[in-house]
Every structure is written in structure tokens, then in C-alpha cells.
C-alpha positions in Angstrom: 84.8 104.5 53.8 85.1 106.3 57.1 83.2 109.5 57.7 84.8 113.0 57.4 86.1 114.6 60.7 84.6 117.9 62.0 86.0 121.4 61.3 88.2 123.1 64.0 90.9 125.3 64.9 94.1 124.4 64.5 95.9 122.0 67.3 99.4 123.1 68.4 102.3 121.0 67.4 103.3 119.9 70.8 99.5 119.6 71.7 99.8 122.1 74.7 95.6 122.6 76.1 94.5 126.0 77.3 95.1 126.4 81.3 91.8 126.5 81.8 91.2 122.9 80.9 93.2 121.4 83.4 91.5 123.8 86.4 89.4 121.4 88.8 90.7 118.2 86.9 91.7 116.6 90.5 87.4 116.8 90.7 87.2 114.8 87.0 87.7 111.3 86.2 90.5 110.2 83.7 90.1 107.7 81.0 91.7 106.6 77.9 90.5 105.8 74.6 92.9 103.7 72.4 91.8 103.0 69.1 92.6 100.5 67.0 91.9 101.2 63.3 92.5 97.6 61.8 90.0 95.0 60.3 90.5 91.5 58.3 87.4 92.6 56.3 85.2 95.5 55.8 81.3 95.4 57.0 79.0 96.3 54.7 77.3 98.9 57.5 80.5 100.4 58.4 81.9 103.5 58.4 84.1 104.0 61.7 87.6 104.9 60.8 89.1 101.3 60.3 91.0 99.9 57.3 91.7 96.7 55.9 95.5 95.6 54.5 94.2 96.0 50.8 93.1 99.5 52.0 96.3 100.6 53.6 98.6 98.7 51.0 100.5 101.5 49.5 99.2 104.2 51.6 101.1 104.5 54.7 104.1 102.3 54.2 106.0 101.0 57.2 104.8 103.4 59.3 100.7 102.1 58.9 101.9 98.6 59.9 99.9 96.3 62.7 103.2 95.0 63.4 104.7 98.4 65.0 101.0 100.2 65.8 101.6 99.7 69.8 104.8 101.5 69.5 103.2 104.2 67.6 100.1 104.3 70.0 102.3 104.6 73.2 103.9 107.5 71.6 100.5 109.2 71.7 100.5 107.8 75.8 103.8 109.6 76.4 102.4 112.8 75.0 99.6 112.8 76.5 101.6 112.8 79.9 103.6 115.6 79.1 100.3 118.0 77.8 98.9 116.4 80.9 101.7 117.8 82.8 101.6 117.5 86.7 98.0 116.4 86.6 98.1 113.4 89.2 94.9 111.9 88.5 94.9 108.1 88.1 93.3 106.2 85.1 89.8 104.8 85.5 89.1 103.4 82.9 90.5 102.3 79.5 88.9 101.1 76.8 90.6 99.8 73.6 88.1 99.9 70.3 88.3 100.1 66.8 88.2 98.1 64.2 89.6 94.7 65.9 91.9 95.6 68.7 92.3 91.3 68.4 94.4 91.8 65.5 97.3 92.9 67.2 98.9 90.5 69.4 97.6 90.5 73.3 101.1 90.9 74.3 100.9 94.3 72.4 97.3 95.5 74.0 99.0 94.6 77.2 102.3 96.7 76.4 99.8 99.6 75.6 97.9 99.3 78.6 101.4 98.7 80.7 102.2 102.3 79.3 99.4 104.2 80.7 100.0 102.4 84.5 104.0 103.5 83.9 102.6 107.4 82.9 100.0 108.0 84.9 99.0 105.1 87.0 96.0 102.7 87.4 93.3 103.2 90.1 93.2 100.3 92.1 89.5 99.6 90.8 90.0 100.6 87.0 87.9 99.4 84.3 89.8 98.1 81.7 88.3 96.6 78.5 88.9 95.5 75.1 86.9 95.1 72.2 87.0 91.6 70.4 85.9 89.8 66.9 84.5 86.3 68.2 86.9 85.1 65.4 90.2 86.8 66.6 90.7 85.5 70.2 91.0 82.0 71.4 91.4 81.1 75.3 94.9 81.9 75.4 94.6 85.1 73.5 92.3 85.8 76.1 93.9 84.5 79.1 96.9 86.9 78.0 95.3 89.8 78.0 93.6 89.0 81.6 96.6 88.1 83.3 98.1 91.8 81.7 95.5 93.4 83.2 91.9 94.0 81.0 88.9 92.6 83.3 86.3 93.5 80.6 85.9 92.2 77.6 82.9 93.1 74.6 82.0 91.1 71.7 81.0 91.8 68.8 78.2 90.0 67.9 75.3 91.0 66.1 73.1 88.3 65.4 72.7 84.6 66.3 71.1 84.2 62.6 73.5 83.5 59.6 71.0 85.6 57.3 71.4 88.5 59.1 75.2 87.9 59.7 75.6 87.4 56.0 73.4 91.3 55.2 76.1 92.7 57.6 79.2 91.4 56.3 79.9 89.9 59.6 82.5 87.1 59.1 81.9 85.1 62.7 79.6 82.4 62.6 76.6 81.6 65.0 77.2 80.6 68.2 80.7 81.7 68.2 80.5 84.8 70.4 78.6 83.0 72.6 81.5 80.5 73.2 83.4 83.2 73.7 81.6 84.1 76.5 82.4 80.7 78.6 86.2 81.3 76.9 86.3 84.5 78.8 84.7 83.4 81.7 87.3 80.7 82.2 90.3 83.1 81.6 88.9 85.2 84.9 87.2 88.2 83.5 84.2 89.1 85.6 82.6 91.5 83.4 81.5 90.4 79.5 79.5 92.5 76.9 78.0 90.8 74.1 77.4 94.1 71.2 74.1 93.4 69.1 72.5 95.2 66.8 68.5 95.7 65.5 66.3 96.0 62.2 69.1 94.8 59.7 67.5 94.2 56.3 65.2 91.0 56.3 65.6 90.2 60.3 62.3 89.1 61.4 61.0 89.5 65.3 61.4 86.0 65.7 65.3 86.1 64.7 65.7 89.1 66.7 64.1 87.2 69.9 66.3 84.5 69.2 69.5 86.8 69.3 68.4 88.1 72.5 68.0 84.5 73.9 71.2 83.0 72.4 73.3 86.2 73.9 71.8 86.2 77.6 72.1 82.3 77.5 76.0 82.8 77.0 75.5 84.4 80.3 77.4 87.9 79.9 76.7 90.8 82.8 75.9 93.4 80.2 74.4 93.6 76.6 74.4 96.7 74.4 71.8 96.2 71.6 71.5 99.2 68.9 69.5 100.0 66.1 71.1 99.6 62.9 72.2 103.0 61.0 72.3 103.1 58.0 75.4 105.4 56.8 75.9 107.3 53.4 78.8 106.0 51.2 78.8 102.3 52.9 78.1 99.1 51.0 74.7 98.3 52.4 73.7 102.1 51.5 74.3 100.9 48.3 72.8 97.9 48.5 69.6 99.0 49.6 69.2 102.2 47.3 70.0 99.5 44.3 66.9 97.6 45.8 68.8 94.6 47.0 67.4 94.8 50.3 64.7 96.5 51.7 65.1 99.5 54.3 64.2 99.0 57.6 61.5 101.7 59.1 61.3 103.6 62.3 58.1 101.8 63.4 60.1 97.9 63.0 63.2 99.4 65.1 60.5 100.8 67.8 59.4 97.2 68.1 62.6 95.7 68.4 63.0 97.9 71.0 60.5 97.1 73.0 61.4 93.0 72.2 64.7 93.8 74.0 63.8 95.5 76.5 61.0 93.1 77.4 63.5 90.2 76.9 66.3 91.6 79.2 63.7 92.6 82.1 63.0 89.7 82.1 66.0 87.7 82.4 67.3 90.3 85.4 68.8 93.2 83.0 68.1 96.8 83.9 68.4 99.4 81.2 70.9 102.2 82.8 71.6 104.0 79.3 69.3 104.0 75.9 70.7 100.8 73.8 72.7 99.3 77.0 71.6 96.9 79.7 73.5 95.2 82.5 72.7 93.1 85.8 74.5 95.3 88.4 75.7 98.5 88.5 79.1 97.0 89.1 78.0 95.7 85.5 77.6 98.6 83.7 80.3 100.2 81.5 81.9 103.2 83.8 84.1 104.3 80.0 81.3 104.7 78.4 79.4 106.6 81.7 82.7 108.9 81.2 81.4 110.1 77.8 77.5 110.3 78.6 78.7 112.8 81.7 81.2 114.9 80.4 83.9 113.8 81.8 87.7 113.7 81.2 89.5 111.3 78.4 92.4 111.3 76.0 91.5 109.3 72.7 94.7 107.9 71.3 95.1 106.9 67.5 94.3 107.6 64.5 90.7 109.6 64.3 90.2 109.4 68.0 88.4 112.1 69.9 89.6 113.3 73.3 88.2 115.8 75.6 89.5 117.4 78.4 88.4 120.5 80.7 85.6 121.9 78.0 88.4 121.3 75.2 87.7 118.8 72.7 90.6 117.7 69.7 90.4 114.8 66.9 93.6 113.1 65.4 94.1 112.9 61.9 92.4 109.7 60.9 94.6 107.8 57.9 97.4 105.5 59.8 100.4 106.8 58.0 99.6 110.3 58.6 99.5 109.6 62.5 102.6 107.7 63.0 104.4 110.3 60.8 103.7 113.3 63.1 104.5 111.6 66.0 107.8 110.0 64.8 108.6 113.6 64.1 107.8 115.1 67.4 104.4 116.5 66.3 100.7 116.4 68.2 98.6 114.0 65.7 95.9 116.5 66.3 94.0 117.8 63.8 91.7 120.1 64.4 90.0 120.8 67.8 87.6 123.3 69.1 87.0 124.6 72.8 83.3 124.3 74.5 81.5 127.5 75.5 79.3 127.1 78.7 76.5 126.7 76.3 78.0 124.2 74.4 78.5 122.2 77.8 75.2 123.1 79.5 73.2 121.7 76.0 75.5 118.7 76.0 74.7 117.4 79.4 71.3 117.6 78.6 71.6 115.6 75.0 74.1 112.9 76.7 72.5 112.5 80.3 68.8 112.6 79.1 70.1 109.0 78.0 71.0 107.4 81.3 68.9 106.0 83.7 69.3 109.1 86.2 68.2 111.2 83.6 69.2 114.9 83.5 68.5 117.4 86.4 65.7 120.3 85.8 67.6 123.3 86.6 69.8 122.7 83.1 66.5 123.2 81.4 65.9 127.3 80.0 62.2 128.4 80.4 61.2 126.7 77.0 62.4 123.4 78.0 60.9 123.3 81.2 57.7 124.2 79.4 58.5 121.3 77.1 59.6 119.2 80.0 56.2 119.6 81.4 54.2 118.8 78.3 56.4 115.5 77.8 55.5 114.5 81.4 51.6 115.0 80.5 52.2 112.6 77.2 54.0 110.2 79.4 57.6 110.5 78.1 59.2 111.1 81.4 58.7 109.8 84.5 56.5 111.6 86.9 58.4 110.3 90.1 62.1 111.7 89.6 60.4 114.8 87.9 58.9 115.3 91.6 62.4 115.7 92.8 63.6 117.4 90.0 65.0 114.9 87.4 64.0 114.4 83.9 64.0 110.8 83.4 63.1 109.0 80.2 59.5 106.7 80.3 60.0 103.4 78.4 57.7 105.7 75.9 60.4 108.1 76.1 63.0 106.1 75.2 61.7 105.6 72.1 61.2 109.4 70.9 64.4 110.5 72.8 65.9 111.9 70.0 62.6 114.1 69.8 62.4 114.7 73.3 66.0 116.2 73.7 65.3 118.4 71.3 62.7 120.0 72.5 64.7 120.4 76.2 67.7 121.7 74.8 65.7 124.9 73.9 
């Protein structure tokens, strides 16, 4: 089931933010997060906050419905626009995640989308992208939502080996997502994702090389490829501490890593974040940039995290519960918890330390530049954009980040 939400302070009823969060937001970028929180089926490695019919049957009532969920979601829009108040940033990017945005009906994604241009307005070069089960779109699904206005699109897919598929509780079957690709292609969308993930329980380097190969044959601009987690209180945690299947060590995901980023060098794919590659940088995902830089974004639905101005809130996450307090007027916050300039200084370094561009010096305290120094001597970051006062992850270094971002944030 999905994970427990964080402790906070409370969040007012009307959702009203602190004046201080909205000072310099004319300097920020805006984006929107609208989640989703349906799927047909449950994966065994899951635990975002998503349910399945048999999961919400009895639970929510009307209210936790996929048939009225837009409605309910563009509530959250129209809230957001009055705690937002006179801000007149424009959107630049929305991203719509879950569980399977593709359940619902494209002409509802595009109803959701058409309330954030009637709130706040579009910019005229906004990013806008939905998340997508290869099983739950079809060319006119897809067509739809281009003609209403998405121009990204990510897949979900995994693996291009039934085996692995089959450990993951992944329902598509190979060489679907890769159709979808051409599908997408041929509705107009310029940019395409294909999602995979690494080190799943009895994947081999050769399938993992042949998932690379089947996903950049499909010819999207950007792949994401992450290693798999393994998360208390999901099925395959189960599975493996029963000793179905084996558990899959540090050293095999380090090698996968290396396989994918040797692959996608290759074929003309630069690494401009940890687990994501794309061709350009008109290629890259600018939502996703929003989060690894701090920047501004309201997450609508239920369990979604927003931040705004050094203030950072969570909605409650069970469906019924967050169409209730909106239909009676209420934020659907449920906790939330305001960022100290420590908080933000140690963040930057843990989020931008990821990227490409890596993290400037002068955030570093006198024991992480002392630790920046010795990483540079063991070849963990690079010694040109140190010169000119960047710390910038080696290929080495990407593969200890974790490590090495702990030792900078002191």
C-alpha cells in the first residue's frame, strides 16, 4: 500500500501561504503537478499513492469515482488561483502522473489542463506532459490529448523482456511501448520518454541491453532508466524476504548503470540528470528540472506535494477524503511545513549535485569543501567545472552520489 505522508503543521482551511512565499515569485517558474491516483492493477514494486477499483470499492463512495475525478481535480486548480492570488506568472510546465492518468478519458486530461490555461494562463512554450500505460492509449486517445494541448508524452515501460515484466507485475506486453512510440509520433508530439527500470529480480545484463536497444530503437528524445527500489510493505518485498526471488545487490545495479549509460552515449543521449538521458536540451524534462532546482509548483490531488516560496504542503492521500474537503470548501492539505534557509541551502545541494551542471561551490560550509576536495582527488567530480567553481558529478560519481552528497551537505 502507499507510503505514509510526512509530519507537519497544520494547513489552513482555505490554504492561505505565508506572505513571504509569494515575495520574488515574478523571478520563479510555475508548474503544476496533477496527480492521478488510479490503476487497473497493482505492481508488485509499488507503493506510490495509487489505488485500484477493488481498493477504493467501499471506501470513498461517489466522491472517489474516475468518472467525476477531473471535476474534483479542477476544484484544487481553482484554489490554487485564489491562494495564488494576484500572482501573474504563467504556467510552464504541467505534468500529469500517477497511477495511469490514461484511465480517465483524454477529453478529461484535456478539460484539466484547459483549467489551468483559463486560471492562470499557458506560456507560449510550456511543457506539457502526461504519463501513459502502453495498454491504455490507442492513436486516437493519443491524438486527443495532442490536439488539447500535451506535446510530451512518457511511457511506462520497464523492460522489453516478458520475465522481468512478469517479476514486476507489469501487465503491457513487449514491444508495446515501443509502438507507442511511432503511435505518438504520428499524433504530432515532438517530445517522447520511454520510463525503464534496472536490477529487477532475475534480469540478466543481456536483457537489460536488450531493453536499452528495443527503447532507443522506438526512437524517443528522452529515456529515464532507474534502479529498482525495493519498498517495505509491497508485494515483491514480500516475495523476496519469502525467498521467491532473489534480491538484487548494489554492485549488479552499478553495472547496469554503467550498461546504460554506455548504451545511450552511444546512440547520441547525453545524461543531464542521474537516471535521465535525452538527445537535446530542448529534449530534456524542464517539470522535472523545476523540482531538481527549487523552484515553484502546486501538486494537485490526492497525496500530491506542492511547494511554493520555501513553503512546502501534502494533500491528504485516500480519494474520498480529498474530494470531500474540497466539495466542502476546505484546502485538501494536510500537513505542511515551511523551509528554513538551511533547509533550502542543503537542498540545493542534495537535488542539484544530480544534474549535469552540478551544484555551485560557494553552497558548500568549510567541511564540504574539504570533502569536495578529497572527492575531486578520488575522481568523483570533475576537475574542469570544479576550476570554475562547480561541483559536477564524474561518471564515478554518479554512482556513489548518494555518498558524495552526504559528505557536501556537511
Amino acid at each position: 500500500m502507499p507510503s505514509a505522508l510526512p509530519d507537519g503543521e497544520p494547513v489552513p482551511a482555505d490554504g492561505a501561504l505565508p506572505v513571504s512565499a509569494l515575495a520574488g515569485s515574478a523571478d520563479r517558474p510555475l508548474g503544476f503537478y496533477l496527480h492521478v491516483p488510479y490503476c487497473a492493477t497493482r505492481c508488485g514494486y509499488c507503493d506510490f499513492n495509487t489505488y485500484t477499483a477493488t481498493e477504493l470499492r467501499g471506501t470513498g463512495g461517489v466522491l472517489a469515482s474516475r468518472d467525476n475525478y477531473a471535476d474534483t481535480l479542477i476544484d484544487e486548480i481553482r484554489l490554487a488561483r485564489k491562494v495564488l492570488g494576484d500572482d501573474p506568472r504563467e504556467v510552464r510546465t504541467v505534468f500529469v502522473g500517477g497511477g495511469t492518468p490514461t484511465l480517465l478519458a483524454a477529453g478529461d486530461l484535456v478539460r484539466m489542463l484547459g483549467a489551468i490555461r483559463d486560471e492562470f494562463g499557458l506560456a507560449a512554450d510550456a511543457e506539457v506532459t502526461t504519463e501513459a500505460n502502453p495498454e491504455s492509449v490507442d492513436p486516437e486517445y493519443l491524438s486527443v490529448l495532442r490536439h488539447g494541448g500535451f506535446n510530451r508524452v512518457s511511457f511506462g515501460m520497464q523492460s522489453a523482456k516478458q520475465h522481468v515484466l512478469r517479476v514486476l507485475d507489469r501487465t503491457h506486453t513487449p514491444g508495446r511501448p515501443e509502438a507507442c512510440v511511432a503511435e505518438a509520433r504520428a499524433a504530432g508530439f515532438e517530445h517522447v520518454n520511454l520510463d525503464l527500470i534496472y536490477g529487477t529480480p532475475g534480469e540478466s545484463d543481456d536483457d537489460w541491453r536488450a531493453s536499452l536497444e528495443a527503447a532507443l530503437g522506438a526512437g524517443p528524445d528522452h529515456v529515464s532508466a532507474y534502479a529498482l527500489i525495493v519498498e517495505e510493505g509491497t508485494q515483491l518485498a514480500r516475495r523476496i524476504r519469502r525467498g521467491e526471488v532473489p534480491m538484487t545487490d548494489d554492485d549488479v545495479h552499478a553495472d547496469r548503470y554503467l550498461i546504460a549509460d554506455e548504451v545511450m552515449s552511444e546512440a547520441g543521449f547525453d545524461w543531464y540528470e542521474v537516471s535521465n538521458w535525452a538527445t537535446s536540451e530542448a529534449g530534456r524534462c524542464l517539470h522535472n528540472e523545476l523540482y531538481w532546482r527549487g523552484a515553484d509548483w502546486w501538486g494537485a490531488g490526492p497525496g500530491a506535494h506542492s511547494h511554493v516560496g520555501g513553503v512546502r504542503w501534502w494533500n491528504v492521500k485516500h480519494p474520498g477524503a480529498y474530494a470531500a474537503a474540497l466539495a466542502a470548501g476546505r484546502s485538501p492539505g494536510a500537513g505542511r511545513e515551511l523551509l528554513s534557509e538551511e533547509d533550502r541551502r542543503v537542498e540545493r545541494i542534495l537535488l542539484e549535485l544530480r544534474l549535469r551542471e552540478g551544484v555551485p561551490l560557494e553552497l558548500l560550509r568549510e567541511e564540504g569543501l574539504a570533502a569536495s576536495r578529497r572527492a575531486l582527488g578520488e575522481g568523483l567530480l570533475e576537475a574542469g567545472p570544479y576550476g570554475e567553481g562547480r561541483a559536477v558529478l564524474t561518471l564515478r560519481g554518479r554512482l556513489l552520489a548518494d555518498a558524495v552528497v552526504r559528505d557536501l551537505v556537511d
